[in-house]
N, C-alpha and C positions, 0 to 999 in steps of 0.2 A: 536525698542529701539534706541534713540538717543545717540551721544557719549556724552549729559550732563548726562545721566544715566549712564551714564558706568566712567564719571569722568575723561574722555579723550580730550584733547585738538582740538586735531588734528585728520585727519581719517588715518586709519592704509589700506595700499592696498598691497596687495597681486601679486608678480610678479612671474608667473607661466613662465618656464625657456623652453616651447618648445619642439621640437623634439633637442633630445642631438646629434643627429650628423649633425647637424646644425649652424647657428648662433646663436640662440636663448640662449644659456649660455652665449657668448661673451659678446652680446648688453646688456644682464639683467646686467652683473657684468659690464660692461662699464657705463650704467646709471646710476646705484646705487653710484657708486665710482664717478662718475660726479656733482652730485645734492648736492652740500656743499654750505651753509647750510640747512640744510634739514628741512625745514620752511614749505613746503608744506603740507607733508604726512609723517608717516613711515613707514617703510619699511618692509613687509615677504616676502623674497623670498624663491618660493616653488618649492622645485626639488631634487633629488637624491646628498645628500651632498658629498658623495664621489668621483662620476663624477664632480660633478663641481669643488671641491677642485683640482679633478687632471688635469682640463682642464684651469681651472686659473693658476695651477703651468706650466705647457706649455706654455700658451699665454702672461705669465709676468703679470696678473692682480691680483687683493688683492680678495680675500675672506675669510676673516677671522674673518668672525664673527660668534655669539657662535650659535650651531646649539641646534634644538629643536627638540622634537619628534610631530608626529601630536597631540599623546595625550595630551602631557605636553602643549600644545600652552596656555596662556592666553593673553587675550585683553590687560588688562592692560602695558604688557611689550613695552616700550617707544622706546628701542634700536632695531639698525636692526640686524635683526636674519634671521637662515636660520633656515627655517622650512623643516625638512629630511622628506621625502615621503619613502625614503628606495626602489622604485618602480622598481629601476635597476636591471635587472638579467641578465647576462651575460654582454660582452662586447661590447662597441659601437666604430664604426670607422667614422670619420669625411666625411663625403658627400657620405656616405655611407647609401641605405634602411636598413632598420631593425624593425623584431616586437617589438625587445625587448625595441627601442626606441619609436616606435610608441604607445607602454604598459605604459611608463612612462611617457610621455606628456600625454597619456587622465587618468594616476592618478593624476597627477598633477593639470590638469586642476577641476577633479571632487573633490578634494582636496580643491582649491579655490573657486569653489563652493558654496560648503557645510558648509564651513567656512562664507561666507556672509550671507547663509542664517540661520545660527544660531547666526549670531547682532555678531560675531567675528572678522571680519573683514569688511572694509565701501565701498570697493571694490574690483575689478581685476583687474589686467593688463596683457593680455598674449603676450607671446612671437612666434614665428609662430611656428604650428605644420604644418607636413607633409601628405596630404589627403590619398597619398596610404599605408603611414608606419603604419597608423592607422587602416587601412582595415587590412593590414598583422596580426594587434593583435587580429583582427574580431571585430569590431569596424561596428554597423550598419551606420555608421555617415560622411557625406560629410564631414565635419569641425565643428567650434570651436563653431558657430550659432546653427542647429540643437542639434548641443551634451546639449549645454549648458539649452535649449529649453527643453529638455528630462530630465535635471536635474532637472529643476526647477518646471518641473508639468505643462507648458503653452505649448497651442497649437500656439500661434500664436505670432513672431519675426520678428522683421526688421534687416538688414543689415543697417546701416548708416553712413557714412563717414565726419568725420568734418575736415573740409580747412580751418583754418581762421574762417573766418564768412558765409562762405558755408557749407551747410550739403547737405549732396546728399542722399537719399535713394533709395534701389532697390525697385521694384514689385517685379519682380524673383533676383535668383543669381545663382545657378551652374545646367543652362538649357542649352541645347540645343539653338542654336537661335530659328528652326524650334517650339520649344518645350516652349519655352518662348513667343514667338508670339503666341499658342493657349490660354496661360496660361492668358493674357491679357485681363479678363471678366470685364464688370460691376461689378460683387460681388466684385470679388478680388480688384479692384480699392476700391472699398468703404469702404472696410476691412481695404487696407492698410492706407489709409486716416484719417479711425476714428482712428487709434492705433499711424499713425505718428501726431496727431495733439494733442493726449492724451499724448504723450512721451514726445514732444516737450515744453509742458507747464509742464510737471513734472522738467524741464532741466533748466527752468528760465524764457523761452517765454510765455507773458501774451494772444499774441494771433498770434501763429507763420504764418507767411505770406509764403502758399505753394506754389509752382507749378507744371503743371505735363507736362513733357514732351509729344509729340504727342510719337507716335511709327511708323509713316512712315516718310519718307521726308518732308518735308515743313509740318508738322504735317497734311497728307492728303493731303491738297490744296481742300478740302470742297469736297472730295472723287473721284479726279481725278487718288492719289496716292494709293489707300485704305480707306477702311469702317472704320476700326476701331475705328478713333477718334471720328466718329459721330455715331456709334453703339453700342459702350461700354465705351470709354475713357470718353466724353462728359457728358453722363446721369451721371455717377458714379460722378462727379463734381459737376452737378447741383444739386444733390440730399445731396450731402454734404453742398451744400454752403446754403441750406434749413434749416440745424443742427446745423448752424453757425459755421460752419468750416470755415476758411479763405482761400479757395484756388481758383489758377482759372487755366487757359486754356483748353483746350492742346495745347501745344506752339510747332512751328518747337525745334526741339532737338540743332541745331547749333547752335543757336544765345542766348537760353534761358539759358543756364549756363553764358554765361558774363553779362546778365544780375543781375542774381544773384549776382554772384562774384563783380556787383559793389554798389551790398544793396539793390537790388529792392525785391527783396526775400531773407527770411529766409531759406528755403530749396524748395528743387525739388527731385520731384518724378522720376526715368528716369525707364523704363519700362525694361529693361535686363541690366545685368552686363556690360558691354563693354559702352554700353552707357553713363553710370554714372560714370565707374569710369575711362574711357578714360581723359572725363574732371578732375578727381578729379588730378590723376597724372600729368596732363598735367600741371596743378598748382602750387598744393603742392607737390609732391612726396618726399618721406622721410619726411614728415614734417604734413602729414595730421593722421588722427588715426579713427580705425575702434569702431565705438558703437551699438552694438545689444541692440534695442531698444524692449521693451515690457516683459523684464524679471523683476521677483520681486530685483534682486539685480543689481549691475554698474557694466558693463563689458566693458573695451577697449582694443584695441587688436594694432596693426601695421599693417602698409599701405602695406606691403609684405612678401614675404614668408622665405625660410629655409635657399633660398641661399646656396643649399650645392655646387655650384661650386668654391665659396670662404669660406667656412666651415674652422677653422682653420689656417689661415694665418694669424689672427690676426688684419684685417683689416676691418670688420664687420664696420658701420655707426649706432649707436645707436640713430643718431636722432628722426626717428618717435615712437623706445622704451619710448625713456623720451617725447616726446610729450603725449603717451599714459596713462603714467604715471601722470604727469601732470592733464590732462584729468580726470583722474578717480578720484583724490583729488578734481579738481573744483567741479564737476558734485557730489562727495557725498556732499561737503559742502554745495551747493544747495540745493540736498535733505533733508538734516539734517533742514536749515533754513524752507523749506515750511512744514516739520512734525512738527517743534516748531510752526509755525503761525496756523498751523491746530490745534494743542492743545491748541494754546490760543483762538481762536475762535471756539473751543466746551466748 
């Protein structure tokens, strides 16, 4: 359902407020209260109203706008509202673990969800939740990727980080090294491949120009360093650029992100976490925004976490928030555009 169906202007994104003993309340009410005139998108912010009412009334920030129930939500509503999850039970202390906050960030998030996928909202935006507060609620789920993965009914998600005009995608993300270096098959390259090359054109790119990083030094050195790139990395390449996928190497890992970063690629593949997003923050930090690629709805997230050692002092950076935010208005309008060209050309 397009918002010309729905007789909406604009996309409505949904700003999910995080683990609450956190920064994640600060940065959502710092963004929100920032983005004047709100031209882009508007605004649901989704999270337990009365934590946040009283965490604004501490930190000196405005929240006062008229809150909603999840049932009462309609699309239609223009103005920015606080959609109440209620999820809170008990009390939350500032940089402090807790189930009971790690229980309200994954309603919250499951909240924004389920909201997208019922054509009610045109995106997400979340705010960081905390990996072990989440376990503490029993929480089968590393993060915001997998969980979101599980909502939606797909087996298969990207991590992606956009810089500018660099995207960086994982192969892995919360491996082991030893444990991400076996993970590094043919299959999985080809996997991640056709799914980053199908996202990527879902995003605006007519034919995204990829690349993949090697996974040893100097990408191998034609297997003085390592098999891999001519055992797995390689085949999984050629066998894509068969399908007409646009990708090429394996490229030494040092040198192929400044290529990127100065237009020679649209994105790169980098084989473990550390790899990718070494570069990405070495960049952008606070300023780049995380997109899990391959789910039926738009999800961006922020380039960092909970921050609970500044939790509270009021001094929280909400730039990669409104980046992400941001982000997630482009990216539905996008989509919106190529579902109308798809309906005009059926």
């Amino acid at each position: 359902m397009t918002r010309a169906e729905n007789r909406h202007d604009k996309p409505r994104v949904g700003i999910t407020t995080g683990d609450l003993a956190g920064i994640g309340p600060e940065i959502v009410l710092k963004s929100v209260a920032s983005m004047e005139p709100r031209s882009l998108c508007a605004f649901v912010i989704i999270g337990d109203a009365h934590e946040l009412r009283r965490q604004a009334a501490l930190l000196g920030l405005a929240c006062d706008y008229p809150i909603v129930r999840l049932d009462e939500f309609s699309f239609d509503s223009r103005e920015t509202i606080l959609l109440d999850t209620g999820s809170l039970i008990g009390e939350v202390e500032w940089g402090k673990l807790s189930p009971a906050a790690g229980q309200a960030a994954i309603e919250c998030v499951e909240a924004g969800a389920r909201l997208c996928l019922e054509g009610k909202l045109d995106a997400i935006a979340t705010a960081p939740i905390n990996k072990e507060a989440i376990r503490m609620a029993g929480s089968p789920f590393s993060g915001h990727t997998d969980m979101l993965a599980s909502i939606c009914g797909v087996e298969d998600s990207l991590m992606c980080f956009f810089a500018g005009d660099l995207r960086v995608i994982l192969i892995t993300i919360h491996l082991s090294l030893s444990d991400a270096i076996k993970a590094i098959t043919r299959e999985r390259v080809i996997k991640t491949l056709r799914l980053a090359d199908r996202e990527l054109k879902r995003f605006g790119l007519e034919s995204p120009r990829v690349a993949v990083c090697g996974l040893n030094p100097h990408a191998g050195e034609r297997g003085l360093m390592g098999s891999e790139e001519i055992l797995e990395i390689a085949p999984a390449v050629e066998q894509c650029r068969s399908e007409n996928i646009n990708v090429s190497g394996p490229f030494p890992a040092d040198t192929l992100f400044v290529r990127a970063a100065r237009g020679e690629f649209d994105a790169v593949l980098a084989c473990y976490h550390d790899q990718g997003l070494i570069a990405v923050k070495c960049l952008a930090f606070g300023q780049s925004v995380n997109v899990t690629l391959g789910l039926p709805i738009i999800r961006t997230s922020v380039d960092h976490g909970t921050a609970f050692d500044i939790a509270g002092r009021g001094i929280a950076d909400p730039s990669s928030m409104i980046e992400a935010i941001r982000l997630a208005a482009r990216l539905a309008n996008e989509e919106d555009v190529r579902c109308q060209r798809s309906d005009v050309s059926e």
